[in-house]
N, C-alpha and C positions, 0 to 999 in steps of 0.2 A: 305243143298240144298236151305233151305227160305230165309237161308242170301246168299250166292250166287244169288238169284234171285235177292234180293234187291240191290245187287252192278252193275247189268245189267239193270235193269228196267229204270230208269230214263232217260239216254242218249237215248235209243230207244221211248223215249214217245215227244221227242226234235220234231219228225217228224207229230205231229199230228196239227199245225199251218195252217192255212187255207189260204183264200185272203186277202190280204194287202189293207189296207185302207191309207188316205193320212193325212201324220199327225200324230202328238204324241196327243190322245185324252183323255181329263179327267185327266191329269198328277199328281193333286193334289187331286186326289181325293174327290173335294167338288161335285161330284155324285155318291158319292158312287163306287162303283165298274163297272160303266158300260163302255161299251167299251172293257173291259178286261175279261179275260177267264183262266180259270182254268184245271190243271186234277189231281186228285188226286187218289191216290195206297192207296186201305185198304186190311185188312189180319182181320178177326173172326176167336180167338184162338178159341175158343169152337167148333163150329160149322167145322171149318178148312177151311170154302169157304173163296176165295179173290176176287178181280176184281178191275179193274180201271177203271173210271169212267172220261167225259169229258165236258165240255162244259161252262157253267153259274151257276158253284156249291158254290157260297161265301154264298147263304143264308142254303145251303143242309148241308154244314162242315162249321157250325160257329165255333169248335173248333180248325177248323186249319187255318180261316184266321179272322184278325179282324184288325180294322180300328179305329184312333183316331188322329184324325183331320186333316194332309196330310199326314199322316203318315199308313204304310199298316206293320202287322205280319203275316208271313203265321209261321205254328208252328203243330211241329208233337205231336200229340194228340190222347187220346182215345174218342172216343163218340161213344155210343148206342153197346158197346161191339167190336166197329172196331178199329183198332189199323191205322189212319191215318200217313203211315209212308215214302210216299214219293207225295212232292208236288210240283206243277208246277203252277205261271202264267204269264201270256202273254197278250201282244197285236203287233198284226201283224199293219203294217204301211209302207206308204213308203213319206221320206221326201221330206217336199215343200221347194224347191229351194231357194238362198239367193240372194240378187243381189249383184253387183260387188263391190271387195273388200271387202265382207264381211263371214266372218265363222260362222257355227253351232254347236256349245256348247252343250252338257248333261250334267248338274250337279247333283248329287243327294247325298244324306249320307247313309251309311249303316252298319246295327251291325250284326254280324251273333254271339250266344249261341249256342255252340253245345257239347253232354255230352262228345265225345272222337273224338278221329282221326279216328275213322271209319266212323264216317258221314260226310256230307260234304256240302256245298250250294252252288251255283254257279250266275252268271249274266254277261248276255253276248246281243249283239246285234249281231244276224244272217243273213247271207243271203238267202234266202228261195230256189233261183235258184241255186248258187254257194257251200251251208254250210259253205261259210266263216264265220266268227269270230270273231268281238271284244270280249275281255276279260274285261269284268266291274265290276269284282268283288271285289276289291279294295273301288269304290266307288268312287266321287271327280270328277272333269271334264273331260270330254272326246270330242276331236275334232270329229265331225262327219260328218265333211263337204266333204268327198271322197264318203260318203254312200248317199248322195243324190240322189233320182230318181230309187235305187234301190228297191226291193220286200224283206221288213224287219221284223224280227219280235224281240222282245225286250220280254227275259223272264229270268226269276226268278228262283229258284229252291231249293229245301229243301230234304235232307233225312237222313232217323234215317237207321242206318245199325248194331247197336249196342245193337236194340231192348232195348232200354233205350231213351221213349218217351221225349216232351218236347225241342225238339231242335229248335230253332227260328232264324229267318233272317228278321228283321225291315228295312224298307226302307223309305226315307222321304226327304222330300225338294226338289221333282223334278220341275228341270226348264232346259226350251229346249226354247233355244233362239242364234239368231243371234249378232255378233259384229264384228266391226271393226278390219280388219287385220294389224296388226302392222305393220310400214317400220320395211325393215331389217334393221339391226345396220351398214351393211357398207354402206344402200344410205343414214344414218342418218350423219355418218360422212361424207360422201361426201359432203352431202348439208353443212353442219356448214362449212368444207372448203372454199367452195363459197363463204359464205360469210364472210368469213376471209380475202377472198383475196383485196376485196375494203378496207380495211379497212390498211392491209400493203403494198398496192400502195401509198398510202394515208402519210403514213408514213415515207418511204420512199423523196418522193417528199418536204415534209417539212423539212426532213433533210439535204436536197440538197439546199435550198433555204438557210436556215440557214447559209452552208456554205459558198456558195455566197456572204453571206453580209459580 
């Protein structure tokens, strides 16, 4: 039945994202963890009490999240007799517009360590009115420029279901920036035609001249 709970827990803890702020803030982490939120699922074998907990817990479970330089571990762990075995964090956001011609990029890296195929980790960009979807758990770029102006949240997620602690998901090198949308490749050739065409009028007409003389 505890590991059954653990295989349900996490997706239901997805809805506990608040109001959307504007903006991806603190991305690299040089403050630390603020702006971003947590909730973490403990279970005490002894004792047999559990509960999950919510809010601003990075300095409460240092053992399940830690930080080294833009780089962020959440990581299922025992500390103080609690067996931290499913973990979430987040920040809710909604993005600031690009102007024209221009796209909005996510990039970031990610490792997930996990002891078996029973665990699992997850990363996704939501919609908080809809529950739509992106799927980011791959890692590597991702166009986000349909989610603008949208009510988002951007979360993470870890869990041990194997009861064989220590399973990790590092994430790092986030950068959320705007670029230039490329022409398409057929007004690319179009254009090059154009300007092909002055140049075999051109040719033409000297040929003609030529043969004249």
């Amino acid at each position: 039945m505890k590991k059954t709970l653990r295989q349900c827990l996490l997706p239901v803890l997805l809805g506990c994202s608040g109001v959307a702020q504007a903006g991806l803030l603190n991305p690299d982490f040089s403050q630390g963890y603020q702006h971003w939120q947590a909730t973490v699922s403990w279970t005490d074998p002894q004792s047999g009490d559990s509960a999950t907990d919510s809010g601003d817990l990075f300095g409460t479970y240092p053992a399940a999240f830690s930080l080294a330089g833009s780089s962020v571990t959440l990581t299922t762990a025992l500390q103080a007799q609690r067996e931290l075995w499913s973990l979430l964090m987040y920040q809710d956001l909604q993005l600031d517009a690009v102007g024209a011609g221009k796209a909005l990029w996510l990039q970031f890296n990610l490792k997930a360590l996990l002891s078996s195929s029973d665990d699992f980790y997850f990363a996704q960009l939501r919609d908080l009115d809809t529950n739509d979807v992106l799927d980011l758990s791959a890692g590597g770029r991702f166009n986000l420029t349909s989610w603008i102006g949208r009510k988002l949240t951007l979360e993470f997620g870890l869990q041990d279901n194997d009861f064989v602690l220590g399973d990790s998901l590092t994430l790092s090198q986030f950068q959320l920036e705007s670029r230039d949308v490329p022409a398409p490749a057929s007004l690319l050739l179009l254009c090059a035609g154009l300007l092909l065409l002055p140049r075999a009028g051109t040719g033409r007409a000297a040929t003609g001249a030529q043969h004249h003389g």
